[in-house]
Backbone and ligand atoms as CSV (ligand in chain L), in Angstrom:
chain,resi,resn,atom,element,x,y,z
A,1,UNK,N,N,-10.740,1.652,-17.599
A,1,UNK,CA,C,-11.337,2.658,-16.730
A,1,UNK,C,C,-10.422,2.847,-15.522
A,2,UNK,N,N,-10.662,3.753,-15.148
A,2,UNK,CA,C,-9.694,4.279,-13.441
A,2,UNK,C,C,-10.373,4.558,-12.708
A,3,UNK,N,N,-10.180,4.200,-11.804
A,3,UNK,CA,C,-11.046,3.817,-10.061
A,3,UNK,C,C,-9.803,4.506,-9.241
A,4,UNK,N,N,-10.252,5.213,-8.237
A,4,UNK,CA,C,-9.652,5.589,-6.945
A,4,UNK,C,C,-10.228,4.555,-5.942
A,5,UNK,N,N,-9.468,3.707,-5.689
A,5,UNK,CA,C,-9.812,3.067,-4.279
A,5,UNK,C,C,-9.636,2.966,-2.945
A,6,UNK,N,N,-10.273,3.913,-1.919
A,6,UNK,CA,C,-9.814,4.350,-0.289
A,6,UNK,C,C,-8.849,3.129,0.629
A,7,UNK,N,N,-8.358,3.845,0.936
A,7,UNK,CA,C,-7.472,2.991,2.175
A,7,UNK,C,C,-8.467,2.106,2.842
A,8,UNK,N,N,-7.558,0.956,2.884
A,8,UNK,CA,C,-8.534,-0.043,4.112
A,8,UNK,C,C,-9.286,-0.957,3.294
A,9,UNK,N,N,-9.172,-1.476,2.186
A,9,UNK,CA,C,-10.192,-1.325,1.315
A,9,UNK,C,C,-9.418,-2.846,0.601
A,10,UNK,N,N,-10.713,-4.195,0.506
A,10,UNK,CA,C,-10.016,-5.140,-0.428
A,10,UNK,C,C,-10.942,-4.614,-1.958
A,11,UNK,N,N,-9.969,-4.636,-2.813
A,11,UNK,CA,C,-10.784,-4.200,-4.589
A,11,UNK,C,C,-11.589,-4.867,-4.925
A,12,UNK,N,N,-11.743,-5.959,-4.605
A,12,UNK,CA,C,-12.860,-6.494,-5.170
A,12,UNK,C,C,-13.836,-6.571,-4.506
A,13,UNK,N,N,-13.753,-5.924,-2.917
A,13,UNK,CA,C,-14.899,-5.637,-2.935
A,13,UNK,C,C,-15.490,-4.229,-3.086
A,14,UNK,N,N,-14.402,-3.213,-2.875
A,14,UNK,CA,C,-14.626,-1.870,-3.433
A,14,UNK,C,C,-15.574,-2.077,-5.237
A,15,UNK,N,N,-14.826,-2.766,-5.569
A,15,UNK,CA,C,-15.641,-2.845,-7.204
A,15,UNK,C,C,-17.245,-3.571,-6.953
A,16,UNK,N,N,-17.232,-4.617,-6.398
A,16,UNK,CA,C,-18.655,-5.026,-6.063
A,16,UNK,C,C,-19.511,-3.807,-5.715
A,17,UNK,N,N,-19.014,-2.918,-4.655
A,17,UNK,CA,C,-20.128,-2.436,-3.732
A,17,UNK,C,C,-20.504,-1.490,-5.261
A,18,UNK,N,N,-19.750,-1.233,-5.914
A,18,UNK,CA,C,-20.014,0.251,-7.440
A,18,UNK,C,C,-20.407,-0.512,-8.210
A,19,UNK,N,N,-20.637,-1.775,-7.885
A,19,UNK,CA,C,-20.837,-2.376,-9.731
A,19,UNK,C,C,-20.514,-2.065,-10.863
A,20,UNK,N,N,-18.698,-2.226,-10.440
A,20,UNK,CA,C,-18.091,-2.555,-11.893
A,20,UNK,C,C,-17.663,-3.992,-11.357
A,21,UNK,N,N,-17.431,-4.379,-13.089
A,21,UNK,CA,C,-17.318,-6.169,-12.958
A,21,UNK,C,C,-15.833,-6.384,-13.572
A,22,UNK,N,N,-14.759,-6.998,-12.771
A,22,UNK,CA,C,-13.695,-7.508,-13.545
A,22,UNK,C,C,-13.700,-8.950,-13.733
A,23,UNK,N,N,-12.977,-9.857,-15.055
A,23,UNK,CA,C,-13.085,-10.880,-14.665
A,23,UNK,C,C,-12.910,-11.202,-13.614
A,24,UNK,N,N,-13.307,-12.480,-13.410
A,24,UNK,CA,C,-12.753,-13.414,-12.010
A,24,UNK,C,C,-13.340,-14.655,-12.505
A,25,UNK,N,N,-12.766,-15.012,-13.169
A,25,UNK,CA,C,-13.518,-16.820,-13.628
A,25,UNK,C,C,-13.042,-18.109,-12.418
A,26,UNK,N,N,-11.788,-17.239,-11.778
A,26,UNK,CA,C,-11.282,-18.665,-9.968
A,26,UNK,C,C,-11.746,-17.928,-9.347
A,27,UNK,N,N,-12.696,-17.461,-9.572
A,27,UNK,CA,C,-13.605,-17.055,-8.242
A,27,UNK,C,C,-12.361,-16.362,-7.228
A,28,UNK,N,N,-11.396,-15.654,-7.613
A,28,UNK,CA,C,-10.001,-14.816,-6.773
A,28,UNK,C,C,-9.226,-15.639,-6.193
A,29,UNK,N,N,-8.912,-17.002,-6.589
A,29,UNK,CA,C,-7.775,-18.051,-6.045
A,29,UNK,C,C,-6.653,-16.980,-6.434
A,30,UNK,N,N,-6.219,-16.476,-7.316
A,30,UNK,CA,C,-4.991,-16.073,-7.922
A,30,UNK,C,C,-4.631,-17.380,-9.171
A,31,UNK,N,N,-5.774,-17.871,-9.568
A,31,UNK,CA,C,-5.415,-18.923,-10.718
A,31,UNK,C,C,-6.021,-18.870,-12.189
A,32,UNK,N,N,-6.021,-17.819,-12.473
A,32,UNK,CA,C,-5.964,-17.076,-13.757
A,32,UNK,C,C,-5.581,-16.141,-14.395
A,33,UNK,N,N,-5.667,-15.094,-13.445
A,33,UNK,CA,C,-4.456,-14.189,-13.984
A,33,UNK,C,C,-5.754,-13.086,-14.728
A,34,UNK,N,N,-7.101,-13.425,-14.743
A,34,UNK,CA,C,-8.027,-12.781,-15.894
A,34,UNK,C,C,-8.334,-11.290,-15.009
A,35,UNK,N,N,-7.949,-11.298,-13.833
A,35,UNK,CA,C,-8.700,-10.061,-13.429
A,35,UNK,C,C,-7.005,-8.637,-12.953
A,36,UNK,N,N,-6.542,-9.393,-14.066
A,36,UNK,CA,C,-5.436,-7.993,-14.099
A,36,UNK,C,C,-5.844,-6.672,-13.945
A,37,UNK,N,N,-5.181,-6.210,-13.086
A,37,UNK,CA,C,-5.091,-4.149,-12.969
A,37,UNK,C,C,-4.035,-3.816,-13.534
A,38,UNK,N,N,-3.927,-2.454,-13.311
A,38,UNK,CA,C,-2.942,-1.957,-12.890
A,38,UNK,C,C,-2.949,-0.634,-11.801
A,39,UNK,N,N,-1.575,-0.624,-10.849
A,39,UNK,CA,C,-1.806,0.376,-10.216
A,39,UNK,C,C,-0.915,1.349,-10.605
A,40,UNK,N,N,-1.972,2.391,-10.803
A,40,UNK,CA,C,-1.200,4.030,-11.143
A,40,UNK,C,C,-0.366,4.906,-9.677
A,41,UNK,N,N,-0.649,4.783,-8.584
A,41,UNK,CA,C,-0.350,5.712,-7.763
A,41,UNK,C,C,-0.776,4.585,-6.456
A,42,UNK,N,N,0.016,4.722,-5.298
A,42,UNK,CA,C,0.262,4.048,-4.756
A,42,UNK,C,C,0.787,2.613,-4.622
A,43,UNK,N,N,0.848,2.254,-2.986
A,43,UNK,CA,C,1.748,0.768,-3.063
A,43,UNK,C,C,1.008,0.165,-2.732
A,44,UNK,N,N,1.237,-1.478,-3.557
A,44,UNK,CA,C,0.518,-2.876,-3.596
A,44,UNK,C,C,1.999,-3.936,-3.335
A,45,UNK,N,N,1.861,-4.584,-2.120
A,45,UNK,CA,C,2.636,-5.744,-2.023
A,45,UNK,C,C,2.731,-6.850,-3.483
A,46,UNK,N,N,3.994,-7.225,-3.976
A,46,UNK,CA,C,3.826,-8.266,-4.618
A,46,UNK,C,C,3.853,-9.597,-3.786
A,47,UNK,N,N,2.708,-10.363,-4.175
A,47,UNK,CA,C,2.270,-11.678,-3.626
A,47,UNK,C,C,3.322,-12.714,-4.218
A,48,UNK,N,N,3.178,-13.642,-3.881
A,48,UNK,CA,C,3.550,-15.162,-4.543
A,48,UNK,C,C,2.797,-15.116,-6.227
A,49,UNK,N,N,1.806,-14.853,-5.899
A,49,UNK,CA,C,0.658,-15.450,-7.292
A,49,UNK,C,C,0.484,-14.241,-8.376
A,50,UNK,N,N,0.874,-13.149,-7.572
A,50,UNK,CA,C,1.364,-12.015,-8.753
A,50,UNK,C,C,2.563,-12.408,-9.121
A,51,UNK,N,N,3.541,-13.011,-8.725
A,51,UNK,CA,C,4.891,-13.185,-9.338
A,51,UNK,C,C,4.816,-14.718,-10.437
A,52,UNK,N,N,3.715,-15.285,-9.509
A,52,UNK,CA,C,3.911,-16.851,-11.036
A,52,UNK,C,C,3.327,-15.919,-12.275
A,53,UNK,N,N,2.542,-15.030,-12.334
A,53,UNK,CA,C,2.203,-14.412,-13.294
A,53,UNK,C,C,2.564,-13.361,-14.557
A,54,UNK,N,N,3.572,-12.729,-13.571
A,54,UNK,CA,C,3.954,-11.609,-14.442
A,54,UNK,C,C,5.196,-11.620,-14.209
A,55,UNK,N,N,5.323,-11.072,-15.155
A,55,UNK,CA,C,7.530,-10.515,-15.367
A,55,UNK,C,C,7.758,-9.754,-14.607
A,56,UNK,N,N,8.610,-9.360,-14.217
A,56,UNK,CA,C,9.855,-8.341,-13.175
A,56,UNK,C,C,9.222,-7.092,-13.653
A,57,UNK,N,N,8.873,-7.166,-15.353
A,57,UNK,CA,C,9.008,-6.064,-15.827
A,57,UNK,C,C,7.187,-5.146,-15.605
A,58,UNK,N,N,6.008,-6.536,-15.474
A,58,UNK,CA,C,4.686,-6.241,-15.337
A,58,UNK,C,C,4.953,-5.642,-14.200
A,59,UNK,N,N,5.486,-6.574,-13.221
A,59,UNK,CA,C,4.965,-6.140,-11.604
A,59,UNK,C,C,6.265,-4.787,-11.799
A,60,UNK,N,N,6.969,-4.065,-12.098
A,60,UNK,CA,C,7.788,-2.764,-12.246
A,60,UNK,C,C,6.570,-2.075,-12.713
A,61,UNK,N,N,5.913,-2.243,-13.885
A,61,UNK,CA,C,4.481,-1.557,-14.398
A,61,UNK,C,C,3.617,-1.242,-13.544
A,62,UNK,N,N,3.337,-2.230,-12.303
A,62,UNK,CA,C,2.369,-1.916,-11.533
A,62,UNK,C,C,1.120,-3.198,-12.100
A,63,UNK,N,N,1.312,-3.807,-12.610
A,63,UNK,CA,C,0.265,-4.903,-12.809
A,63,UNK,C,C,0.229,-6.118,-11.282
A,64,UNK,N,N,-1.110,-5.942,-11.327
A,64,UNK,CA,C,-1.202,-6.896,-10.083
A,64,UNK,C,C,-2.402,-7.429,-10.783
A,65,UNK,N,N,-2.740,-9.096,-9.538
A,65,UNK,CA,C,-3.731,-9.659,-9.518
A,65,UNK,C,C,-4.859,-9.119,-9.019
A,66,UNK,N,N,-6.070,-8.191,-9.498
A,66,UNK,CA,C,-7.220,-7.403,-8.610
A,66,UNK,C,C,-7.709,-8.247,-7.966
A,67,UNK,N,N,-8.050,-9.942,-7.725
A,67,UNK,CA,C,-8.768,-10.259,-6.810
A,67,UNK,C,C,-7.845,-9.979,-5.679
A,68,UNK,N,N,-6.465,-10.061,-5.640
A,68,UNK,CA,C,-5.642,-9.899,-4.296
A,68,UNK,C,C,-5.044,-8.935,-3.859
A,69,UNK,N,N,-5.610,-7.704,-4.739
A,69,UNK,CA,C,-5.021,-6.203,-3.911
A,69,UNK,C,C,-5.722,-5.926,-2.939
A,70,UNK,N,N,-5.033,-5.425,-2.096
A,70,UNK,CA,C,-5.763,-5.107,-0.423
A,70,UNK,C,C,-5.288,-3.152,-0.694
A,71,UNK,N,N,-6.341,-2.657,-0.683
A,71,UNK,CA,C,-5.533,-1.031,-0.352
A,71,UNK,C,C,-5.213,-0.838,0.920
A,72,UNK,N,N,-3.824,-0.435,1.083
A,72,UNK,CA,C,-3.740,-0.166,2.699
A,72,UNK,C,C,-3.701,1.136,2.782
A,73,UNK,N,N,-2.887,2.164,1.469
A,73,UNK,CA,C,-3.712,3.499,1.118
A,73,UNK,C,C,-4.521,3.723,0.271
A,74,UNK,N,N,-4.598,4.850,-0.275
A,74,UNK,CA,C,-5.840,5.357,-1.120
A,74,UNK,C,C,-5.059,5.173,-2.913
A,75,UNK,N,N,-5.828,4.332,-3.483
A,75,UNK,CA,C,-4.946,3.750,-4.658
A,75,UNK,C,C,-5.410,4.062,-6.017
A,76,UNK,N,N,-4.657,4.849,-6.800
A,76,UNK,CA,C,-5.485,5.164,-8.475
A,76,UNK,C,C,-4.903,3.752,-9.195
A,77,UNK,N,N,-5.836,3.116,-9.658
A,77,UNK,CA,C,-5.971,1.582,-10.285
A,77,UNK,C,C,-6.678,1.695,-11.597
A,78,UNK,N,N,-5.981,1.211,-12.628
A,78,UNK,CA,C,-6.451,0.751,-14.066
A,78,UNK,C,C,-6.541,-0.642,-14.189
A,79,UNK,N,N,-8.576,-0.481,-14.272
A,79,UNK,CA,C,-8.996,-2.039,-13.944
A,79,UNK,C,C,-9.216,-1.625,-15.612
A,80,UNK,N,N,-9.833,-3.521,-15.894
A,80,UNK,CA,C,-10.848,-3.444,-17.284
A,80,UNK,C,C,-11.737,-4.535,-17.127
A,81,UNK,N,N,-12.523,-3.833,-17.288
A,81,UNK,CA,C,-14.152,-3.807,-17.133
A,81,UNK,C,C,-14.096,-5.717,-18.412
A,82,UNK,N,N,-15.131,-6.484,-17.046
A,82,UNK,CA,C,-15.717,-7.413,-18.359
A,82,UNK,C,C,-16.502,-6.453,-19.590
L,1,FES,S1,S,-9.682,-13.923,-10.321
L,1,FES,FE1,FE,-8.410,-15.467,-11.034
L,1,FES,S2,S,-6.477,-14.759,-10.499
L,1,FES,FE2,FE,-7.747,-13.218,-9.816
């Protein structure tokens, strides 16, 4: 599914307040890796814990960790739904 998520905005809790559910089995440590996105349009910092995770080539894709995206703009994101 694709979510627009507003500036200013951490995703997981943008997804809480709509009730959609992504995994999160570490409760958003960054220690599973289960609540993968991706971002379509706009910029997401790569973290430390997005990089133990993914290849050069994911985070080039735009795959991030959703418990640790922060929108600082307005972001088109391909989550998947538990
Ligand atoms: S919820 Fe486990 S890494 Fe994001």
């Amino acid at each position: 599914m694709i979510i627009e998520c507003p500036a200013d905005t951490r995703l997981q809790e943008y997804l809480l307040k709509n009730d959609i559910h992504i995994l999160t089995p570490c409760g958003g440590r960054g220690n599973c890796a289960k609540c993968k996105v991706r971002i379509l349009k706009g910029e997401v910092k790569i973290n430390t814990m997005d990089q133990i995770w993914f290849s050069q080539k994911e985070l080039d894709e735009g795959y991030r960790l959703g418990c640790q995206v922060f929108a600082k703009e307005p972001l088109t994101i391909e989550i998947y739904e538990k």
